[in-house]
C-alpha positions as CSV (number, residue, x, y, z in Angstrom):
1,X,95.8,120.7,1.0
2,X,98.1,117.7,1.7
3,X,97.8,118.9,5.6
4,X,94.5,118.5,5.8
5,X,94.9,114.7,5.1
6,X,97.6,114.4,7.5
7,X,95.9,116.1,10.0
8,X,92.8,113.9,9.3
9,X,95.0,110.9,9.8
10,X,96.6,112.2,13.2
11,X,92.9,113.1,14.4
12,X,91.3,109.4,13.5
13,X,94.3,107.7,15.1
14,X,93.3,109.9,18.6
15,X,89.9,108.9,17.5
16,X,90.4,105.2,17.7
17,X,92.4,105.6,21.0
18,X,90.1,107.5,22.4
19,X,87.3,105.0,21.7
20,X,88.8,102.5,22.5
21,X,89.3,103.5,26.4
22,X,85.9,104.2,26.2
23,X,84.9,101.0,25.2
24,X,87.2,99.4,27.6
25,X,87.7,101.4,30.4
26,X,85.3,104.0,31.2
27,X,82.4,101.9,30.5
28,X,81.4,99.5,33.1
29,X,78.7,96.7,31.6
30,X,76.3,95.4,33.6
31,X,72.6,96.8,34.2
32,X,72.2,99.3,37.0
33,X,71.5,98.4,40.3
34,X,68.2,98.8,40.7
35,X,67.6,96.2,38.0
36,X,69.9,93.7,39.5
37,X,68.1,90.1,40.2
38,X,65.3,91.0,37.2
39,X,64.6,89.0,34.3
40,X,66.6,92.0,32.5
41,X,69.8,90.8,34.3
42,X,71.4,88.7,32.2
43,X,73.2,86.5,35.6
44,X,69.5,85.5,35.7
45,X,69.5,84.0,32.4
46,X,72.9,83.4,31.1
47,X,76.0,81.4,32.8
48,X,78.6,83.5,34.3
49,X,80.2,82.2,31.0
50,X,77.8,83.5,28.8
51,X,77.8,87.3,30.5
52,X,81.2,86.9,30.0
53,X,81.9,86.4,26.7
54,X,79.0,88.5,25.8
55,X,80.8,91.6,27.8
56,X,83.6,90.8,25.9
57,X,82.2,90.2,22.1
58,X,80.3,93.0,22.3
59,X,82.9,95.9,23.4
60,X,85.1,94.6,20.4
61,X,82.7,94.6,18.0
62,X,81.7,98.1,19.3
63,X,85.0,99.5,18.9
64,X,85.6,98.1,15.4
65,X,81.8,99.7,14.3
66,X,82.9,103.2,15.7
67,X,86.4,102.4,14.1
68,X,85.2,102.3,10.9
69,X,82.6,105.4,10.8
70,X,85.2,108.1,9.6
71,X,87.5,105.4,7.4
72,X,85.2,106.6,4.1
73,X,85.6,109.8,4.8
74,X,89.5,109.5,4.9
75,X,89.1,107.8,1.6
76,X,87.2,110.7,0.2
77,X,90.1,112.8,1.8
78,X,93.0,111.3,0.7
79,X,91.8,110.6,-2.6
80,X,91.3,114.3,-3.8
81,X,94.4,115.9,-1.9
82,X,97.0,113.8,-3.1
83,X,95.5,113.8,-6.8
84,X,94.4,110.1,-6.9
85,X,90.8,111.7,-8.1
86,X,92.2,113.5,-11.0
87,X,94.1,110.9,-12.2
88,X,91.7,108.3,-12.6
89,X,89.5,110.8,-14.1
90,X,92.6,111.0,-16.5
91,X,92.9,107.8,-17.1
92,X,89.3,106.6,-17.4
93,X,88.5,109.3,-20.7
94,X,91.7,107.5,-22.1
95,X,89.8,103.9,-21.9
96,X,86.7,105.3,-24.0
97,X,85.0,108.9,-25.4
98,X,81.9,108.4,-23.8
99,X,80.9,110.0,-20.3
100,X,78.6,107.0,-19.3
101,X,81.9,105.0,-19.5
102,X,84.2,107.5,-18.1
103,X,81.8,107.5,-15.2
104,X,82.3,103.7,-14.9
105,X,85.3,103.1,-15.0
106,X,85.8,105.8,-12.7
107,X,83.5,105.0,-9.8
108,X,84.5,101.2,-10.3
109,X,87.9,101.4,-9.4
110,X,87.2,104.0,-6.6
111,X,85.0,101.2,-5.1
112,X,86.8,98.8,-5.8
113,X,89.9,101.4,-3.7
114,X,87.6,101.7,-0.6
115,X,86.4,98.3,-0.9
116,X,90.2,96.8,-0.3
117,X,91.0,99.2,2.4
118,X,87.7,98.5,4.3
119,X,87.9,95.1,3.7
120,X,90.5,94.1,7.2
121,X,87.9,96.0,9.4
122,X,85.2,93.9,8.2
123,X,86.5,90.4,7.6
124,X,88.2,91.2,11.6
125,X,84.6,91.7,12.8
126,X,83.5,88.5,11.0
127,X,86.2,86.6,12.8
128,X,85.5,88.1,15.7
129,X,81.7,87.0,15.2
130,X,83.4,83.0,14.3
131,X,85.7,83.3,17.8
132,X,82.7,83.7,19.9
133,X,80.6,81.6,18.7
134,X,77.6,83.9,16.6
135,X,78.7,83.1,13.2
136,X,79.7,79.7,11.8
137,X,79.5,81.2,8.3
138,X,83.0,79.7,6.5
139,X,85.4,82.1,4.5
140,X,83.8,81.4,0.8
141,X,80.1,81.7,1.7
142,X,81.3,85.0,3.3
143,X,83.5,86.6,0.7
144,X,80.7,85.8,-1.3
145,X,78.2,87.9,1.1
146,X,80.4,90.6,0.7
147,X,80.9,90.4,-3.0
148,X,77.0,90.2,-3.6
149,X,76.9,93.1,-1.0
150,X,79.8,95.3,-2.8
151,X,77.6,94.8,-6.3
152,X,74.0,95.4,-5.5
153,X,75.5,98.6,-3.7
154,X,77.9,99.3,-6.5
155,X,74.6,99.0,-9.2
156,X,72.7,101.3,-7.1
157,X,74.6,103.6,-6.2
158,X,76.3,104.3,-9.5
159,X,72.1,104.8,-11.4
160,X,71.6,107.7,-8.5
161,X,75.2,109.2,-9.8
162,X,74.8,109.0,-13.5
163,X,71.6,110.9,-13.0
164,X,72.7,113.2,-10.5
165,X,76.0,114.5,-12.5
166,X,73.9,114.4,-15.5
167,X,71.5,117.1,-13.7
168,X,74.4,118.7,-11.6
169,X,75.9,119.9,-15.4
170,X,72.0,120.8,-16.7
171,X,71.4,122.4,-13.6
172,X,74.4,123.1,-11.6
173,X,72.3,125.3,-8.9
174,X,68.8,123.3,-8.9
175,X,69.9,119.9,-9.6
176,X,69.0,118.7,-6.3
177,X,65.2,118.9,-6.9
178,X,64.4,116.7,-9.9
179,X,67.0,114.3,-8.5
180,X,64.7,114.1,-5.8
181,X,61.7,113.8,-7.7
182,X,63.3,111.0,-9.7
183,X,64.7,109.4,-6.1
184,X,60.8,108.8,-5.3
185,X,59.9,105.9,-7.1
186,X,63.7,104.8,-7.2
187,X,63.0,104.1,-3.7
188,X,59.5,102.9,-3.8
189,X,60.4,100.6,-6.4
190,X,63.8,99.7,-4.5
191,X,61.6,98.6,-1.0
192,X,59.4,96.6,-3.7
193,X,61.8,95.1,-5.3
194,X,63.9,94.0,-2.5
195,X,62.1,90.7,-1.0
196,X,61.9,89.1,-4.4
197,X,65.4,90.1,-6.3
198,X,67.7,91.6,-3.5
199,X,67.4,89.6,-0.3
200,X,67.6,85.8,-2.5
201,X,70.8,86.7,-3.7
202,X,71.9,86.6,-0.2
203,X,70.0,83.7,1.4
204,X,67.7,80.7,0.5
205,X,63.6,82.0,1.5
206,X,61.1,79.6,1.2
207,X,57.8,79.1,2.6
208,X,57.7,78.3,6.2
209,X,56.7,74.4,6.3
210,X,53.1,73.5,7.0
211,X,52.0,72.8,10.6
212,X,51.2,73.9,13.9
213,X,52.8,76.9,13.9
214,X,52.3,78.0,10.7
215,X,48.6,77.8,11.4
216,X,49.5,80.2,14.3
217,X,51.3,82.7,12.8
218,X,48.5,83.0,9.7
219,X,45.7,82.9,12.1
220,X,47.0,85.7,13.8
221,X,47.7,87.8,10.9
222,X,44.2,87.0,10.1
223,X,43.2,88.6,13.9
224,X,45.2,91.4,12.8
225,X,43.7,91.9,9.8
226,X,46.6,91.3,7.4
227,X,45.9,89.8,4.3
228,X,48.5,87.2,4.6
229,X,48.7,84.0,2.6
230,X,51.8,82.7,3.6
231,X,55.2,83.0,6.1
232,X,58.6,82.9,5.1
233,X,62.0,81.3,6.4
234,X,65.3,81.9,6.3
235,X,68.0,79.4,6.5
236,X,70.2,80.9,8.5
237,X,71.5,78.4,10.6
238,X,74.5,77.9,7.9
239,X,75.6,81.3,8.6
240,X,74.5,82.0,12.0
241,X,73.3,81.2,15.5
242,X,71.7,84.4,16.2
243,X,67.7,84.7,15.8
244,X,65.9,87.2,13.8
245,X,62.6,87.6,12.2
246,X,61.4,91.2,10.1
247,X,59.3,92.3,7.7
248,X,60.4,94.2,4.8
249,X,58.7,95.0,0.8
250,X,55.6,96.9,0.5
251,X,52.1,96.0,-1.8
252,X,51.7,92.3,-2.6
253,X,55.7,91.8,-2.3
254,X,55.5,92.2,1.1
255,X,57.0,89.2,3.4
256,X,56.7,88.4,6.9
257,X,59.6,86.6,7.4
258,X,61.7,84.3,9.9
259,X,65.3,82.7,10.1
260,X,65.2,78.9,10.4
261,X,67.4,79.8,14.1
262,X,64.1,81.4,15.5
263,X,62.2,78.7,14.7
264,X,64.2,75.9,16.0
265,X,65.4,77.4,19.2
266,X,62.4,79.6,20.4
267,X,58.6,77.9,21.2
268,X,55.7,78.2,19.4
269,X,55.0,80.9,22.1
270,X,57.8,82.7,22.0
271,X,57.4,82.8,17.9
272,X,54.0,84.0,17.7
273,X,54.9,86.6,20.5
274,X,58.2,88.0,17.8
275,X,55.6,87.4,14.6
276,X,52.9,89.6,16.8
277,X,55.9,92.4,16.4
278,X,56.4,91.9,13.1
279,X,52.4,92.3,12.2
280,X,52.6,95.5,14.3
281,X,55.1,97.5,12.1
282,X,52.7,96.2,9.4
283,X,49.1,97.2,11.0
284,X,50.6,100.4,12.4
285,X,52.4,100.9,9.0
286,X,55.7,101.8,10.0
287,X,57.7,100.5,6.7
288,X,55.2,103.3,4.7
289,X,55.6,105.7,7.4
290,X,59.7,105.0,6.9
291,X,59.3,105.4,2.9
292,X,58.2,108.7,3.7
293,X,60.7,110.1,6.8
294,X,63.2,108.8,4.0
295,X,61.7,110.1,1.4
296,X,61.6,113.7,2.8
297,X,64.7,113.4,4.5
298,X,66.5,113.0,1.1
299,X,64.8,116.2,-0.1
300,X,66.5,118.1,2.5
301,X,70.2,116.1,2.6
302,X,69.7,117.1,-1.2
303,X,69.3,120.7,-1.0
304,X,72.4,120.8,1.8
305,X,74.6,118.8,-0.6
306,X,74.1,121.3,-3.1
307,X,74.9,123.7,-1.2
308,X,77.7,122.3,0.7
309,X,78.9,120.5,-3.0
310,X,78.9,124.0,-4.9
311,X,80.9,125.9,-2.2
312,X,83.5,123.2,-2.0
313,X,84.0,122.7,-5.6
314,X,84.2,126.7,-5.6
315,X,86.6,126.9,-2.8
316,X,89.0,124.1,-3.1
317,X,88.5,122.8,-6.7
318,X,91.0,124.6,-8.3
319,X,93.6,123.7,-5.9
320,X,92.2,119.7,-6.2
321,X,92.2,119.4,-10.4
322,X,88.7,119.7,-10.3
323,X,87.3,121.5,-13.7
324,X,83.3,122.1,-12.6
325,X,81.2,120.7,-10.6
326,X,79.8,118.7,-13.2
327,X,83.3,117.1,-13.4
328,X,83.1,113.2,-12.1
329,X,87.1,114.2,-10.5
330,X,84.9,115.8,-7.7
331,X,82.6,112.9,-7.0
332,X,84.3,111.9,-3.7
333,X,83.6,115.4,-2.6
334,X,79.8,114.6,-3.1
335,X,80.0,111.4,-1.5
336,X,82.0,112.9,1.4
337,X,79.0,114.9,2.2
338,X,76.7,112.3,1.8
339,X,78.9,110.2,4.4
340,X,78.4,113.5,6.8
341,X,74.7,114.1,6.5
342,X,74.1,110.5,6.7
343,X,76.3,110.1,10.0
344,X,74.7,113.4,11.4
345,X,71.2,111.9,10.3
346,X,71.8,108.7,11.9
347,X,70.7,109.6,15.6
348,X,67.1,110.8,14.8
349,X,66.4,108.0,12.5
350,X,67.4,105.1,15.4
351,X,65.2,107.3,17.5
352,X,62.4,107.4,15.6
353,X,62.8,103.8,14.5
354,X,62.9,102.7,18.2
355,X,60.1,104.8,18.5
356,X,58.8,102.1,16.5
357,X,59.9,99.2,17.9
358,X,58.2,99.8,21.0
359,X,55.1,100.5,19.8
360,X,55.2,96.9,17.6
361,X,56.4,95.3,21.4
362,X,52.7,97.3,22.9
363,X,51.0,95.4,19.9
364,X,52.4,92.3,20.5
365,X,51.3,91.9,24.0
366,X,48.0,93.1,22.9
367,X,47.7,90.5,20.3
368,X,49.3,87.5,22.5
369,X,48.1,88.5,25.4
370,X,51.0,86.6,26.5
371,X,53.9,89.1,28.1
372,X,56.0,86.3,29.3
373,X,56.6,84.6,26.2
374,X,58.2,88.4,25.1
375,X,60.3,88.2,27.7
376,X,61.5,84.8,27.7
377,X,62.5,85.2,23.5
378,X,64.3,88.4,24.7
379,X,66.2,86.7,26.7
380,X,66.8,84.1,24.0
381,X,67.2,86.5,21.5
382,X,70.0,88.3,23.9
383,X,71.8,84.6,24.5
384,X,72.1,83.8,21.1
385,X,73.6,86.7,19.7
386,X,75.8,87.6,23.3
387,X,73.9,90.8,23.2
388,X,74.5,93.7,25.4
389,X,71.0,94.1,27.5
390,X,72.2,97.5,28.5
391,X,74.6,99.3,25.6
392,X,76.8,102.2,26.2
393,X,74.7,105.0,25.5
394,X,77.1,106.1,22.4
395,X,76.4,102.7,21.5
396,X,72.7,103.5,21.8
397,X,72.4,106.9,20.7
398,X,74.0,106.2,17.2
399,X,73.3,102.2,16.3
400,X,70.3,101.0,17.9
401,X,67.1,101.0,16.0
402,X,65.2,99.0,19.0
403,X,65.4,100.0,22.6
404,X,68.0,97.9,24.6
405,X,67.1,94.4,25.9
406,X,66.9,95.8,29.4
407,X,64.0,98.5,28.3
408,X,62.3,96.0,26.4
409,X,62.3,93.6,29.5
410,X,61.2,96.1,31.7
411,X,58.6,97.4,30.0
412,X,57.3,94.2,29.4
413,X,57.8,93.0,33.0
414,X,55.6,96.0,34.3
415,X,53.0,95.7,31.2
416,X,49.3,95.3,33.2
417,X,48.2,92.5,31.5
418,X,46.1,89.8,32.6
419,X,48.4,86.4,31.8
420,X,46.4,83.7,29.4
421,X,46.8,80.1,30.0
422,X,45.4,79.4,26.7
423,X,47.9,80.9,25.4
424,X,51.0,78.3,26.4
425,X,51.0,76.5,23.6
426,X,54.0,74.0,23.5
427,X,56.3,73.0,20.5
């Protein structure tokens, strides 16, 4: 079994070689030729500087994503072959005689294991992210991120396994099915939840002050129709120069929401243009239309992990210390699969989300009536953050949820709508 973790290792460092020629050689950035002299070419709107650097920033950040995809499932590897999994099962029934606690102690110090060796990829990205300019987020404030991060997961994740291995030794051949109906209103109540209790533990939300734009934004949710009292902001110009805006939480926790960086570097235009977007996914009700693609997509990655869990615990648990399958030795198995359906799951969901995405962009011109103000907080958008306007399509295929600046642009650019003066509103 030991060779199958060597040969993982020997494969991921090919991997990363590999990628990284792609990345940096066989790629050429840029948008194509046809498009050259648009307001999707980024010489249009950016300094030579600026298309610089942003060629630059995002390659290396592109590599380090892709780096990082298999380095769970190494964990998971090297974890059960050389016995590290039956050892700390060992060791955690000698702490206390009850399960709950084994299964603590357990899943603690394997995340706290993969939390260590992941932790050089990501603090590299941030200072990547300081070097050129995006973040200006100091070390503390982001060590804390990543603490809060490592705990709300840690909490979360360890619920779904204490009732999964509770079922998986009721019901080691149906367990996936009333883990699933249980997983309903853990998400339901998670996407509830999450605007209130989740997202404040990261950053400071408060109401968006009272003004002109403000007046905007709620008269135009009232055009849409959205019940809307209030907007939110984000202040994220202590961690950041990159502008975002999203909506997120369902029923009366749902929040329409903006970082203080969009407000302060786009015009009132240009913000009720992004806000349009956001009412889309809301009017066309793509966050409950998500709630369910995940909520049946779980019910099948459930049944597969069952399958796929019982045949390896079968096959190679003997050989790894594992007992049953009910045993918590074999959890990095489970999780190994999870990793695998996720990553394989990962390309239809971007689709679908930019699916999306481009239907909120049709709702926004339709609301605005104001397709140049999309553009022009594209581009803004794109500056800010030194995006790519026209991603590698590995890039694309696997981690984007929106189309690519240059779609967006262009679809925008050859929108038939009738341009609105009244709609210029200035700062």
């Amino acid at each position: 079994m030991k060779k199958v973790a060597w040969w993982f290792l020997g494969i991921y460092i090919v991997y990363l070689i590999v990628m990284a020629l792609y990345f940096f050689v066989w790629t050429s950035p840029g948008v194509p030729a046809e498009f050259k002299g648009t307001a999707a070419d980024p010489h249009i709107f950016m300094t030579h500087k600026q298309v610089i650097l942003s060629q630059d920033y995002t390659r290396i950040q592109d590599w380090i994503g892709f780096a990082t995809i298999p380095l769970d499932w190494g964990i998971y590897v090297f974890v059960l072959v050389f016995g590290f999994s039956t050892w700390l099962r060992n060791r955690s029934t000698e702490v206390t005689r009850f399960s709950f606690f084994h299964m603590a102690v357990y899943f603690l110090t394997l995340s706290i294991v993969a939390w260590l060796i992941s932790f050089p990829a990501d603090y590299l990205a941030h200072m990547v992210s300081i070097h050129y300019g995006i973040s200006v987020q100091g070390f503390s404030s982001w060590l804390k991120d990543n603490v809060t991060s490592f705990w709300v997961n840690w909490i979360i994740t360890f619920v779904s396994i204490i009732v999964m291995y509770y079922f998986i030794r009721k019901f080691p051949k149906k367990w996936w099915f009333p883990v699933w109906l249980l997983s309903i209103p853990f998400v339901i109540f998670l996407m509830y939840i999450q605007p209130v209790v989740i997202d404040p533990l990261y950053n400071n939300i408060h109401p968006l002050p009272d003004g002109n734009l403000k007046r905007e934004i709620l008269h135009l949710a009232d055009k849409a129709n959205i019940p809307a009292h209030n907007v939110y902001e984000v202040d994220m110009s202590k961690k950041t120069n990159g502008l975002n805006a999203y909506v997120n939480g369902i029923g009366s926790n749902l929040r329409i929401v903006l970082w203080d960086t969009t407000v302060h570097r786009l015009d009132n235009r240009e913000v009720l243009f992004i806000m349009a977007h956001e009412m889309g996914h809301y009017v066309m009700h793509h966050l409950f239309l998500s709630m369910i693609g995940t909520i049946f997509l779980s019910l099948i990655g459930l049944y597969l992990t069952s399958k796929l869990f019982r045949g390896a615990v079968s096959r190679w648990g003997q050989k790894l210390g594992i007992k049953h399958p009910g045993d918590i030795a074999s959890l990095p198995i489970l999780l190994l699969i999870f990793s695998l359906l996720n990553f394989i799951g990962t390309p239809m969901e971007a689709a679908v989300s930019r699916h999306y995405e481009h239907q909120a962009d049709k709702y926004a011109i339709k609301m605005t009536q104001d397709k140049q103000a999309g553009i022009d907080a594209f581009q803004k958008l794109t500056v800010a953050g030194l995006s790519d306007v026209n991603p590698p399509a590995l890039v694309k295929f696997f981690d984007y949820d929106h189309p690519t600046t240059l779609e967006r642009i262009v679809f925008l650019e050859h929108y038939p709508v009738k341009q609105s003066k009244t709609n210029h509103h200035g700062d």
